[in-house]
N, C-alpha and C positions, 0 to 999 in steps of 0.2 A: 261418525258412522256415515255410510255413504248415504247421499240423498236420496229419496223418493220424488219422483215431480208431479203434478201432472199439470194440464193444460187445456182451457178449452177456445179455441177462436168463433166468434160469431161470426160467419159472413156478412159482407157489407147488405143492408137493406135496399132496396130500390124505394126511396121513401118520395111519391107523390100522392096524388089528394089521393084518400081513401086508405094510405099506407097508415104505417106507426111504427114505431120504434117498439122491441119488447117490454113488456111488463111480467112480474112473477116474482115470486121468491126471491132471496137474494141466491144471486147464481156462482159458483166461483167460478172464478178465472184463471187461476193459477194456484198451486199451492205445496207445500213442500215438506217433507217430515226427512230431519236429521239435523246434523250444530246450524241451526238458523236462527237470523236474524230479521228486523223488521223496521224500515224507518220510515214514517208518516209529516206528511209537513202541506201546508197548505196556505194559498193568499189571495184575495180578491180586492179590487180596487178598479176605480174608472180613471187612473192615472194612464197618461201615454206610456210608461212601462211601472207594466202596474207593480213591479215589487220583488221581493226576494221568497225564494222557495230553501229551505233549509234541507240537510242530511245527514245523519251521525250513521258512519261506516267505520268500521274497526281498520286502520291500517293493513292488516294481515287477511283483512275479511276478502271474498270472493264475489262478485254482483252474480247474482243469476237471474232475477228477473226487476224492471221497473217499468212502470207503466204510469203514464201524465193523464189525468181525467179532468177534462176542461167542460165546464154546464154553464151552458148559456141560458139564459130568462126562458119562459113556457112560450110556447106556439099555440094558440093563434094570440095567447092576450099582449104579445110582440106579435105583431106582423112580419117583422124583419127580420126574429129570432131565427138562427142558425137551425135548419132539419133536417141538413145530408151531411153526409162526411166532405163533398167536395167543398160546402162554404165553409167547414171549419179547417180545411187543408188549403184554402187559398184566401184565406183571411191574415194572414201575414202571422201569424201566434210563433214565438219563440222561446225557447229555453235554454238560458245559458248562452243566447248572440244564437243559437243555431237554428233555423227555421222547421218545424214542426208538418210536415208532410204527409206524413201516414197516418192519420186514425185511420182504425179500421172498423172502428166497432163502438153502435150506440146504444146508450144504454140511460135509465133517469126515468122519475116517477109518472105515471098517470094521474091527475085529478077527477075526485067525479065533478070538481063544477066546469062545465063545458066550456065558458068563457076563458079560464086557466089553460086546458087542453090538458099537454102534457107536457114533457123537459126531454131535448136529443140531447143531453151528455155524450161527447165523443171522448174514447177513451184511443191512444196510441200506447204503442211498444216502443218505450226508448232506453232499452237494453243496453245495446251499443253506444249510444251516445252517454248514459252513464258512467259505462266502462269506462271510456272515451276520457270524460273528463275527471276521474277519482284515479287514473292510473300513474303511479310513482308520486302519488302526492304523499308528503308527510304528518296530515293532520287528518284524523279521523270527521271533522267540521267542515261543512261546507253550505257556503252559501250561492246558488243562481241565480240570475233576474230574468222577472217573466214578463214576455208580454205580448198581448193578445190580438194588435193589430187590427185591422179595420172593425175587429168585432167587439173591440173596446168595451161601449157601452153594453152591448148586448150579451156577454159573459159575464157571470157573479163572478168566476174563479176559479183555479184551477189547483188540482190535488198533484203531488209527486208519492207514489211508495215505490218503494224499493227492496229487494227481497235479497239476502246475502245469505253467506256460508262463513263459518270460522271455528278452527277444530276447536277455539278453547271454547264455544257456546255448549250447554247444555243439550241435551235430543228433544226437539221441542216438534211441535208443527205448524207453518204460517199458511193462511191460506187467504188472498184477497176474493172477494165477493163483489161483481155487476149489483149496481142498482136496480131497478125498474120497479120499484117497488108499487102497487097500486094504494094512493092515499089511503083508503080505506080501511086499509089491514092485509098485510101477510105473514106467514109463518115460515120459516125458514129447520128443518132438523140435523140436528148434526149428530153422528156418533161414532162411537174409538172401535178403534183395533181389538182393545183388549180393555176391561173395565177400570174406570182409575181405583187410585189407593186414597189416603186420605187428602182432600183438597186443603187441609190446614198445617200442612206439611211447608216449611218453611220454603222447600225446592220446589214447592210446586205452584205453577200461575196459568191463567188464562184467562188474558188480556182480551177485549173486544171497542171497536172502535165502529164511529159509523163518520161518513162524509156529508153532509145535507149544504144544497142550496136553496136561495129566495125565499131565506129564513131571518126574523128577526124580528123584535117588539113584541114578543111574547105570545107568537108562534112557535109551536114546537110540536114536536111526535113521543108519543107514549111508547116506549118498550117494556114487553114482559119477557122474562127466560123463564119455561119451565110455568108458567103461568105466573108467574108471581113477579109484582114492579118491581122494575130495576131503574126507572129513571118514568117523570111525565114533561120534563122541561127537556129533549133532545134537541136542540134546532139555536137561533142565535144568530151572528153573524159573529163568530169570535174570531175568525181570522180575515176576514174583510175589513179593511182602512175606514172607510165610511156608512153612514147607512141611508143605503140609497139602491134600488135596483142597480145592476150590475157592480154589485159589491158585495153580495150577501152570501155568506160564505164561514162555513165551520166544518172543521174535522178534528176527531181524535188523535190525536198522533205526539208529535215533540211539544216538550213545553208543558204537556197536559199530564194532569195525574189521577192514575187510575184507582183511585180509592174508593170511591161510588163517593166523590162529594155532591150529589143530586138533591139537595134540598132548597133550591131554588132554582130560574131558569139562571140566573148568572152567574151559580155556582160551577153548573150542568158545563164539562169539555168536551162530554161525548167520547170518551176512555174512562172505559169501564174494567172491573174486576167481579168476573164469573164465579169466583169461587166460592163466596159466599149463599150461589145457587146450587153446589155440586153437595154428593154427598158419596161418600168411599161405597164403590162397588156402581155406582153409575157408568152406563154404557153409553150414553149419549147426554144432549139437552136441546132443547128448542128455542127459538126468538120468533116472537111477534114484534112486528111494530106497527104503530096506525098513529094517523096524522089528523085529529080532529078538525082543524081548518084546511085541511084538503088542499093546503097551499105549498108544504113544504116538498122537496127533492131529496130524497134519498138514495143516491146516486152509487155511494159505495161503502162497505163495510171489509173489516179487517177482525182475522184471529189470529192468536199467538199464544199458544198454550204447550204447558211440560205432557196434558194427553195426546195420544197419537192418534190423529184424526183419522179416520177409514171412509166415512160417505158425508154427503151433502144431499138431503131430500131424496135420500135412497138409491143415488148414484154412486158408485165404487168409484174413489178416488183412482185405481190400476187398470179402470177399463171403460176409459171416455172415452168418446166420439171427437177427436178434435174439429170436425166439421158439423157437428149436430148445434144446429141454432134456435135457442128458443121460440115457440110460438109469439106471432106477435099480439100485442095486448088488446084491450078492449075498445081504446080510443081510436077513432076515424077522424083526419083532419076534416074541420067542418066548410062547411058551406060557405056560398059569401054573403049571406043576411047575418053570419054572428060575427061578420070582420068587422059590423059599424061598432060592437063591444069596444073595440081596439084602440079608438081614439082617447080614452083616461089610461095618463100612464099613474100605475098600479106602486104609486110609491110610499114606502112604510115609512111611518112617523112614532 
């Protein structure tokens, strides 16, 4: 079927003292109802090229949208930690040898502990350079090496999704989600077009993933759907090489299986399966999530379901604002009496 898109751009922030990056709900970004696809992959490391980012593209498939979301450590408990789009565009970060230029748009949690602050996740459109390098290739598999450049230490890691077409997929709906989630708690609602049929229907799935940084040792975030647990151990550092700030690093995506194996945190991939929260004739469902220790980044989430999504927090997927930018959040860069916090680097054991 033909695709549906939509899209929403945040304009850049003018982020000094007194600024912030957004906090809110999870926001989508992009999202698409028709034969779609979805591929998630993620890596963190303090290596000088910290590693490999993976992609599973169907040969025949179409790219329409991918977007690289790179989260660097919280500001002010780094002093150094990346706050505007220009130091993470002129921080040397690459993808695949090609130099990373454009974010445009920041986005990653609020903490209420003020020493924490918050997380600038800068997220870029690398559309074209995906195309770029998936064209006339004969293997649906791909691997790129990343790396992060002067900002080294000072990034956990960086996310790659990738949003495709291919007529043999089913009509499905993807839709990626901004973090900015505030530690505390937020609710995010989602609802369909037209109400589903049975969720235990062999055809029918809906996949949910979330991304989180400067997570690990048994930090994690609570998610409910609908009220009811769906996971207490979210967080980890399962795709980070080390454990050490600027490596802390996990996302749902390739590799991971959504069966809800959540009965421990090191069971926990963070790919989830909704359907066990659906029930036939549901017109929507909601996610909470909240981060008990107020430390973890919840930077970005993902859905992929056979329902046809219609809104997000009461937004009409057909009639966004492409220039409407979240409110910024609550946090205010602080003072310089809580910079002397900053001297203990904040390293999990």
């Amino acid at each position: 079927m033909q695709g549906r898109s939509f899209i929403r751009s945040a304009l850049p922030f003018a982020l000094a003292l007194g600024a912030s990056a957004a906090s809110a709900a999870l926001v989508p970004s992009y999202g698409v109802v028709g034969n779609v696809g979805l591929s998630v992959d993620g890596i963190g490391s303090n290596n000088a090229t910290v590693g490999t980012v993976q992609a599973e593209i169907p040969v025949s498939a179409t790219i329409l949208k991918a977007f690289l979301y790179t989260a660097g450590t919280p500001f002010p408990w780094y002093s150094s930690s990346p706050t505007t789009l220009d130091a993470y565009n002129s921080a040397g970060i690459t993808l695949a040898g090609n130099a990373i230029t454009n974010y445009d748009t920041l986005v990653g949690a609020v903490s209420t502990r003020p020493e924490l602050g918050q997380w600038f996740t800068a997220r870029a459109d690398v559309t074209s350079l995906v195309q770029s390098l998936v064209v006339g290739a004969a293997t649906s598999s791909f691997s790129w090496a990343m790396a992060e450049g002067g900002l080294n230490q000072l990034i956990d890691g960086s996310v790659l999704a990738v949003v495709y077409s291919d007529a043999s997929l089913p009509t499905s709906s993807v839709v990626l989600l901004d973090g900015g989630q505030a530690t505390g708690g937020e609710t995010t609602d989602v609802l369909f077009s037209t109400p589903i049929g049975d969720p235990s229907d062999p055809t029918f799935f809906a996949h949910f993933g979330i991304a989180s940084s400067f997570s690990c040792c048994s930090q994690a975030s609570r998610i409910t759907v609908n009220g009811d647990l769906l996971t207490n151990f979210a967080g980890n550092n399962d795709d980070g090489l080390t454990v050490t700030d600027g490596s802390l690093l996990t996302v749902g995506g390739l590799g991971d299986d959504p069966a809800n194996n959540v009965g421990s945190y090191a069971e926990d991939d963070e790919l989830y399966d909704l359907s066990p929260f659906l029930a036939a004739g549901d017109a929507g469902f909601s996610i909470n999530t909240f981060n008990a220790t107020n430390d973890d980044n919840i930077f970005l989430a993902h859905l992929h379901t056979t329902a046809l999504i219609d809104t997000i927090n009461d937004d009409p997927i057909d009639d966004r604002d492409v220039n409407d930018v979240p409110e910024p959040g609550p946090f205010a860069l602080v003072g310089i009496g809580l910079l002397g916090l900053l001297c203990s680097r904040r390293q999990k054991h």
